[in-house]
Residue, then its C-alpha position, 0 to 999 in steps of 0.5 A: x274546730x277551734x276557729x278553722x271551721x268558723x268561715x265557710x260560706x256560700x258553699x254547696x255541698x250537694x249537686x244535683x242531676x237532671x232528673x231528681x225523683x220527688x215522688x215514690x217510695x225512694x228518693x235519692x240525692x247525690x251530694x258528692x257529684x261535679x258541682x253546678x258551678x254556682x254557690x248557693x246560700x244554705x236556706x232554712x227548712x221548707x214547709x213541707x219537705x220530704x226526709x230526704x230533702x230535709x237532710x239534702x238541704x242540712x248538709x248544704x246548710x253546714x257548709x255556712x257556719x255563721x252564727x254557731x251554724x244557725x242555719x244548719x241548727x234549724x233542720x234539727x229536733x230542739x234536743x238535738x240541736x242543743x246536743x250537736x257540736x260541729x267541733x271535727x268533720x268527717x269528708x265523704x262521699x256518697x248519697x241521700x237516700x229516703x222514703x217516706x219517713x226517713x232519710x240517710x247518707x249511704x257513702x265511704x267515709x274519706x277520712x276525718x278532721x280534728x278540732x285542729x284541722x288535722x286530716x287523718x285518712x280513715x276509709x269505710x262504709x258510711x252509713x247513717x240514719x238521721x232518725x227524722x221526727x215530725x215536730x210540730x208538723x214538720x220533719x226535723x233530724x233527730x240524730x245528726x251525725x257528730x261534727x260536720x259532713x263535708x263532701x268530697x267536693x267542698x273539703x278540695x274546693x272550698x279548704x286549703x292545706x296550710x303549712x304551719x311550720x315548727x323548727x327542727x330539733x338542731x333549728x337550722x331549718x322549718x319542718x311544715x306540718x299541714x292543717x286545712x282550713x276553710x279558703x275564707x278562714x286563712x287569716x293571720x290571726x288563725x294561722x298564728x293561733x294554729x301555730x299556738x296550738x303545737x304539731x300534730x301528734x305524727x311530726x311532734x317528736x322530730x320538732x321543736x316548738x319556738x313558741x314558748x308556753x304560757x305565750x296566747x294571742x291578745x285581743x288585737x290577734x295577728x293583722x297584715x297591712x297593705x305592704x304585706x307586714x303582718x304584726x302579731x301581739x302576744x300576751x306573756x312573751x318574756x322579754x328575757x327570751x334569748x336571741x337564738x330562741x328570738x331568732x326560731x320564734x321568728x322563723x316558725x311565726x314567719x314561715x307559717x304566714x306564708x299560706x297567706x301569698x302577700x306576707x312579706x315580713x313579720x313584726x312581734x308585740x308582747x303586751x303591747x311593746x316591741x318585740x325584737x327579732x334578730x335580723x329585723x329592721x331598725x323598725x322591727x320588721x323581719x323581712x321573708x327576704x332575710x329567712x330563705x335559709x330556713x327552708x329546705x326546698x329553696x337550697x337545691x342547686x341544680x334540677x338535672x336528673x343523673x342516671x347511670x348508662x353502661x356502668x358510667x354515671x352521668x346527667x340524662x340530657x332533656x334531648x334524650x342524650x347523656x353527659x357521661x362524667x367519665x370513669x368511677x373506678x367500678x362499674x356504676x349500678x346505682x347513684x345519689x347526688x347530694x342537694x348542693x350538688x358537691x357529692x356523689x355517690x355510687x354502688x358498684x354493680x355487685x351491691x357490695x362497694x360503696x363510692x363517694x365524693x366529689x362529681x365528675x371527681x375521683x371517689x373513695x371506698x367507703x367500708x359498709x358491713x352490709x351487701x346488696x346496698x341499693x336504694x341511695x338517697x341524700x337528705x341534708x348532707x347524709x346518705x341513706x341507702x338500704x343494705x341485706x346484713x349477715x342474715x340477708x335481712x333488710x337494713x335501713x343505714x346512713x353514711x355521713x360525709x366523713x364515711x362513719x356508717x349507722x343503722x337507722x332503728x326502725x319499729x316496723x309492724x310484726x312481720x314486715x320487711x322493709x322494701x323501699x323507702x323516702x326521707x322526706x327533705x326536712x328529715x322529719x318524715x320518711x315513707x316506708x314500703x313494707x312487705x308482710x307475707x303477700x302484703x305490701x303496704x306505704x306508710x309514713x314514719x316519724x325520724x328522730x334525729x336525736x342521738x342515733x337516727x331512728x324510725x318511730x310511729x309507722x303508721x298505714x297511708x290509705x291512699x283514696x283515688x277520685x274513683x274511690x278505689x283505695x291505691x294498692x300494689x304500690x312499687x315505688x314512692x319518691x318525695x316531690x313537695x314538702x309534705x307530698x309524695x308521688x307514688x306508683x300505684x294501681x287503681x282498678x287494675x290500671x298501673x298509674x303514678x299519684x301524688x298524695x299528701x302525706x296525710x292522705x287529704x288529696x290523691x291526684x292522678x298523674x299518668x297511666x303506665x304500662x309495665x312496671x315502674x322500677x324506679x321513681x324520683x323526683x325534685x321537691x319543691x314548693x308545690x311538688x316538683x319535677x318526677x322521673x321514672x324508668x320502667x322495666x322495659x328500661x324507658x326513662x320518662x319525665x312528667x312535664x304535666x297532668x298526663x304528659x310524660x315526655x321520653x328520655x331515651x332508653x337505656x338508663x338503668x338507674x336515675x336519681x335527681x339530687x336530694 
């Protein structure tokens, strides 16, 4: 995969139970169970192996792909080892099954990885016939499945989730776009060429790419010293590039660096000269220190969660308790709170008045041309709300600072009524719940913010909880990290909240809840923040850990944290 897949050792990818059949008609091996616990290096065939062990051990093989995967090579046919190319991965879960003379994993495919290390979630059945041959006495696989197969287990254990980071379009920010890579294969060199190689095809129209083209890594790649400097040597760096495009470089460069904890600075070379950032040392070096600005998740101001109590908004007290801020001028239904902490606005309970400015201060009418408004939230200094137009449809509108209103263009699917929504906190995604008849399905979108705000590339988010259950049902979404939302879904009948990637990579439980979920927010942060709920009965709850929710008090009949 274009180096992501080079370093993946002494992993396992099968496990084993306390009882395996080796003798009789069928033989079955799982290979996405709970682990042993102990890695184990991938071996060679043995003499004698029966099909269903042959295909056992060549998936424990791929998990070292030292020397071209030369070990995983050898449970292979000749033919058939020149023809494979362990360029993607599909991640799965399921078994070996075999007889006699032949072998096969029958599963659920999970999803797939591009030769970049981009996931795209991608569930159905998963069944493939290896085809073994004997070949010189020995069985061999005749007919792998292209690419690499990890399990369910290996792909969550042994890869991590590597933000790269491009600018967005106005460059005052990073936007991360995830790729995974093997654990051991998260250098600066594979950080950097990743980053060389452009966003993903989901995040590429709402960014910009700071490295220009014709730039590549040299010989020397990307090294890190033991203060946590990281220097990168470029080939075809122009040194008549500008200090506002000196100043993205260096953002996007730095930023997706820090997928490595210890990156404290960053220093450039072009054909082995220095090459001068802007807000570098006198010795070159761009300190992290210095580019905090560029990362929406570190701007928050406060972590209070508001909510509205009898028409009065306020700050829902961690005591079960509620600070009021006194009269509004309307009876409150709904609230928002700006990221910074200085604007506030609210929907009176007809649906049809909207209120902002300041908190705790006197608010002013803003002219809407819409009714039933619901649904605020701010993202970068911009509310976004939803509101019915003269036709009772759905409409997705935004609201600057200074009161001017635009409707959002959105290209949903044929059919589909816009329910709810969240724009991710660097306003390059937003997740859109949408109806279709009887259907409800999540998807994630592409905001354009180029001349009027827009929607692009919706496209379904298949949501694959560790029962193996696809989530349905889904009632509420709020963005809680910067590629990571938190939903309430059902899995099995059973009325939960998750959080999941955006890519769909990782869907973890985070608590069962009776009732319905009517509402959902939540912090953002770097590695998911806090995550508020109200449920129909009109509880106010807090998740303050895996399965641990702490009640707020009752009465509450809207809540919001600032965004």
């Amino acid at each position: 995969m274009r180096g992501l897949l080079t370093v993946l050792v002494l992993a396992l990818v099968t496990t084993g139970c306390t009882q395996i059949p080796i003798s009789g008609p069928v033989e079955q091996v799982p290979v996405s169970a709970e682990p042993r616990g102990i890695d184990i290096a991938p071996q060679p065939p043995e003499a004698g192996v029966s099909p269903a062990r042959l295909v056992d051990g060549y998936l424990q093989a791929m998990a070292s792909p030292d020397g071209g995967y030369a070990v995983a090579r050898q449970y292979l046919t000749e033919s058939a080892g020149r023809g494979w190319t362990p360029d993607a991965a599909v991640v799965f879960d399921g078994v070996v099954e075999g007889s006699a003379e032949t072998a096969s994993v029958e599963g659920i495919q999970l999803g797939t990885l591009d030769e970049f290390g981009h996931y795209t979630a991608a569930p159905r059945a998963l069944s493939h016939d290896f085809e073994v041959v004997r070949e010189e006495g020995e069985w061999r696989i005749g007919a792998p499945l292209p690419g690499v197969m990890l399990s369910r287990y290996i792909f969550q254990r042994y890869y991590d989730r590597v933000p790269l980071y491009f600018m967005s379009r106005a460059g005052s920010h990073v936007v991360p776009d995830p790729v995974h890579m093997p654990e051991t294969q998260v250098t600066p060199t594979a950080i950097v060429d990743a980053v060389l190689s452009g966003p993903s095809a989901g995040i590429a129209q709402a960014v910009s790419d700071a490295v220009p083209s014709g730039v590549s890594l040299s010989d020397e790649g990307a090294t890190i010293d033991p203060n946590g400097v990281v220097t990168v040597n470029f080939t075809g760096l122009h040194d008549r590039l500008g200090d506002d495009a000196r100043r993205r470089l260096g953002a996007q460069l730095l930023w997706s660096l820090t997928a490595i904890p210890r990156v404290t600075g960053l220093l450039v070379t072009s054909n082995g000269f220095p090459f001068t950032l802007p807000g570098a040392r006198a010795d070159g070096v761009l300190e992290l220190a210095g580019q905090q600005g560029y990362q929406i998740l570190s701007r928050a101001s406060t972590v209070d969660l508001f909510g509205v109590r009898e028409g009065v908004p306020g700050r829902v007290t961690g005591d079960g308790g509620f600070d009021p801020w006194g009269a509004v001028g309307v009876t409150a239904a709904d609230l928002a709170v700006s990221l910074d902490g200085d604007t506030t606005a609210v929907i009176d309970d007809t649906g049809n008045a909207l209120l902002m400015g300041p908190m705790r201060g006197e608010l002013a009418a803003v002219p809407v041309p819409y009714t039933n408004l619901r649904a605020p939230q701010f993202v970068l200094g911009t509310l976004w709300l939803l509101g019915d137009d003269s036709a009772g449809v759905p409409r997705l509108i935004t609201v600057d600072r200074v009161g001017s209103v635009d409707e959002v263009e959105l290209t949903l699917p044929p059919g589909a009524i816009l329910d709810q929504f969240a724009v991710s906190p660097a306003r390059a995604r937003i997740a859109l719940l949408v109806s279709t008849g009887e259907i409800r399905s999540l998807g994630i979108g592409t905001v354009l913010s180029t001349g009027r705000m827009s929607v692009a590339d919706w496209r379904p988010l298949p949501m694959i909880a560790a029962s193996g259950v696809t989530l349905g049902d889904v009632s509420a979404v709020a963005w809680h990290a910067e590629t990571a939302i938190a939903v309430a879904a059902m899995d099995s009948g059973v009325r939960s909240i998750f959080a999941t990637e955006v890519d769909g990579s990782l869907v973890e439980e985070l608590g069962p809840f009776s009732g319905e979920v009517e509402e959902l927010t939540a912090v953002a942060r770097l590695g998911g923040g806090a995550i508020a709920l109200r449920t129909d009965a009109g509880v106010t709850w807090r998740y303050e850990a895996r399965t641990r929710w702490t009640r707020l008090g009752e009465g509450i009949s809207a809540i919001a944290y600032a965004g």
